[in-house]
C-alpha positions as CSV (number, residue, x, y, z in Angstrom):
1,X,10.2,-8.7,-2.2
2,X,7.0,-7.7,-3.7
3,X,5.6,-4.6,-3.0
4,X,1.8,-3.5,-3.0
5,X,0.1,-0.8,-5.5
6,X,-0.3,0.6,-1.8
7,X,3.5,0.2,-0.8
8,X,4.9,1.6,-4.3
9,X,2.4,4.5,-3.9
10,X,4.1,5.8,-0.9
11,X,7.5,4.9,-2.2
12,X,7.2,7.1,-5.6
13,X,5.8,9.7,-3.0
14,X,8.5,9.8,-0.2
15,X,11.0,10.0,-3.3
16,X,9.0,12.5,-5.3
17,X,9.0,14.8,-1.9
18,X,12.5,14.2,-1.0
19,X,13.4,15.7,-4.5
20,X,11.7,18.7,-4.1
21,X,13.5,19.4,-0.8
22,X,16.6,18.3,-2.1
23,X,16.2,20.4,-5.4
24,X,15.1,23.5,-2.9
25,X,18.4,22.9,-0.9
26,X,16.7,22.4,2.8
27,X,16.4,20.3,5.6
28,X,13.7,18.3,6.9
29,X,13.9,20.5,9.9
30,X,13.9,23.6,7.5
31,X,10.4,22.8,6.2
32,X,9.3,21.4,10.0
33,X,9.7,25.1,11.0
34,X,8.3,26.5,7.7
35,X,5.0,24.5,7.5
36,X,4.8,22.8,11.2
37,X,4.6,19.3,9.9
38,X,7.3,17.3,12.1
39,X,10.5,16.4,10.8
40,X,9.6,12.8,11.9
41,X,6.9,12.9,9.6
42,X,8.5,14.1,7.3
43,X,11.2,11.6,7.5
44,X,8.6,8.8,7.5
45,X,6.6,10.4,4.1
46,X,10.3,10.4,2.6
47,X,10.3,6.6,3.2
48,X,7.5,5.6,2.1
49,X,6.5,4.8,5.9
50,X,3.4,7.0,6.5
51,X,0.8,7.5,4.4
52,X,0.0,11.2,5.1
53,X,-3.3,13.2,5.1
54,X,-4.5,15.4,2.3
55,X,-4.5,18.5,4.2
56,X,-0.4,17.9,4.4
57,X,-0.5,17.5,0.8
58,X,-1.6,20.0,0.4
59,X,0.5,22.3,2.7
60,X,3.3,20.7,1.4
61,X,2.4,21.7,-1.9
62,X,1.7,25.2,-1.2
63,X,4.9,25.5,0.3
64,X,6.8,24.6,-2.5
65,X,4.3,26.6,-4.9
66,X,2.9,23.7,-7.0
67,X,-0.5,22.1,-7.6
68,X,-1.3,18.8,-6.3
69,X,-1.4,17.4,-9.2
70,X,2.9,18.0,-9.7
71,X,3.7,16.4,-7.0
72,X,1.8,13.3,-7.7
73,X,3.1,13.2,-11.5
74,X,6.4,11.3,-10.7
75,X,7.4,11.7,-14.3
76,X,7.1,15.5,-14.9
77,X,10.5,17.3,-14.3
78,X,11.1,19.2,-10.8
79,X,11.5,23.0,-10.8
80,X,15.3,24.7,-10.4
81,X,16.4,25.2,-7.4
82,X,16.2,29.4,-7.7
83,X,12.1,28.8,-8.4
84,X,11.7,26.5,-5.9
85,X,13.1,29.0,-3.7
86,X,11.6,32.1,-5.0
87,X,8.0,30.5,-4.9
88,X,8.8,29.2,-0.9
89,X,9.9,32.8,-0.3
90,X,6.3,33.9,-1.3
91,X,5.1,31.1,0.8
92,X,7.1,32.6,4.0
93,X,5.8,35.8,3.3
94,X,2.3,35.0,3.1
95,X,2.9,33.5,6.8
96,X,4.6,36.5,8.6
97,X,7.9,33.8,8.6
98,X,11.3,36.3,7.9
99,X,12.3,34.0,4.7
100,X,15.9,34.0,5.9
101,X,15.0,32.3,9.0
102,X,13.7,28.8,7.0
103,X,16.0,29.6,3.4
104,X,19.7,30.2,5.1
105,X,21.9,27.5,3.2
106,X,23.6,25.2,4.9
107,X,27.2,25.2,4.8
108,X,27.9,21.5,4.3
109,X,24.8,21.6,1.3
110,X,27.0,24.3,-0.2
111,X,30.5,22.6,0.2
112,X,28.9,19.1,-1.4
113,X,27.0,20.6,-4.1
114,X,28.6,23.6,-4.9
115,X,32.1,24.2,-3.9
116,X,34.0,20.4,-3.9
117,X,32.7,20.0,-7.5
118,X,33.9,23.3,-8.7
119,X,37.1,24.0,-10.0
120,X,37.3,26.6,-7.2
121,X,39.2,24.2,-4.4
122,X,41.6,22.6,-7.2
123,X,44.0,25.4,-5.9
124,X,45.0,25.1,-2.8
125,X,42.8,28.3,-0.6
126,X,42.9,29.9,2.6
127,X,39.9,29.6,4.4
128,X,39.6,33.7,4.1
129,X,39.5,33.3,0.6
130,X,37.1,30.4,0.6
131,X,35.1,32.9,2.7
132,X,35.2,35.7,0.1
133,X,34.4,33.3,-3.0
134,X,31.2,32.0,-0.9
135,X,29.9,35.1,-0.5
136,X,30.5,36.6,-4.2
137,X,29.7,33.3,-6.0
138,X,27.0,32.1,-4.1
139,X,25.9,34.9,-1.6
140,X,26.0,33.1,1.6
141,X,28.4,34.8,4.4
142,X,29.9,32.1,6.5
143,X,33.1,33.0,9.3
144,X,35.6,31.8,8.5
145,X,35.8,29.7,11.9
146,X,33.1,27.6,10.7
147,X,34.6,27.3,7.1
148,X,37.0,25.8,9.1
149,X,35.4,23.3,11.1
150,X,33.6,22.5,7.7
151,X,36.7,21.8,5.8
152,X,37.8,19.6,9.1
153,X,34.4,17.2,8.3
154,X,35.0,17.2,4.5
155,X,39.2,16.4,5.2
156,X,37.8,13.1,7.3
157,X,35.9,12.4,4.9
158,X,38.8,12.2,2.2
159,X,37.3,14.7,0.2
160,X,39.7,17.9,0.8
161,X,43.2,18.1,2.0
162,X,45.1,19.9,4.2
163,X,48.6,21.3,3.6
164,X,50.5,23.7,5.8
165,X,52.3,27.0,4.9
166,X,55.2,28.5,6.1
167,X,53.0,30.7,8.1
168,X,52.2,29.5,12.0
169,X,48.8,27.7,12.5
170,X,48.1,28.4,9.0
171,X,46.3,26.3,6.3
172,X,45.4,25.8,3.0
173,X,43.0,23.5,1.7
174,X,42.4,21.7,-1.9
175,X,40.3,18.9,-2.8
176,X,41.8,15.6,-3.2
């Protein structure tokens, strides 16, 4: 199928975007509540099914601290993660929006890009100590109940494995 200059404009766009949010570690729904553009739009701009306004350009790019002219250079490198996030903190800020409210990482983000590619789970772990190495290694403080129900999405998904212990209703978990 060909695709118009128009078509391939929006494309480049929506992946550019997506990117940025996915370098910055957030939801859709994360920068819906920071900025107040819907998720749906957002969803469409990823895409490349809306053509959206300049003034949500714009917003968008403040909210990620950047000139317009970075996000619309599809070849020039996006910032680390820690910037992106530092610069969105000082877009918070400058809103009255607690930063914590829009920045808290997700858990599964965490487990996918962070924890399952580690060496960390290549021992088997108890969730407690899964617990502890999240919050010294990456400084996010999850219960260990929903470490659990975590690891319960990521063993469907073939990805981790869980063995018993002698200990009642205990588990340890590795990945596969």
């Amino acid at each position: 199928m060909k695709y118009s200059k128009n078509e391939r404009i929006l494309s480049q766009f929506g992946q550019r975007l997506r990117l940025f949010r996915e370098a910055a570690e957030l939801s859709q729904e994360q920068i819906h509540y920071a900025t107040g553009i819907g998720q749906s739009n957002i969803s469409q701009m990823e895409s490349g099914d809306l053509n959206t306004s300049l003034s949500q350009l714009a917003l968008l790019c403040e909210f990620f601290g950047i000139e317009d002219h970075e996000m619309l250079d599809y070849k020039s490198p996006i910032p680390e993660t820690d910037e992106l996030r530092r610069r969105i903190t000082r877009f918070l800020k400058k809103r009255n929006i607690e930063p914590s409210t829009v920045l808290k990482r997700s858990i599964t983000t965490i487990f996918e890009k962070k924890l399952i590619p580690s060496k960390f789970l290549s021992t088997p772990r108890f969730n407690k100590e899964i617990a502890q190495h999240l919050l010294e290694k990456y400084d996010v403080d999850f219960s260990t109940t929903l470490i659990a129900r975590t690891l319960g999405i990521f063993t469907e998904r073939g990805l981790i494995e869980r063995i018993p212990t002698d200990k009642k209703s205990k588990f340890q978990y590795r990945k596969k």
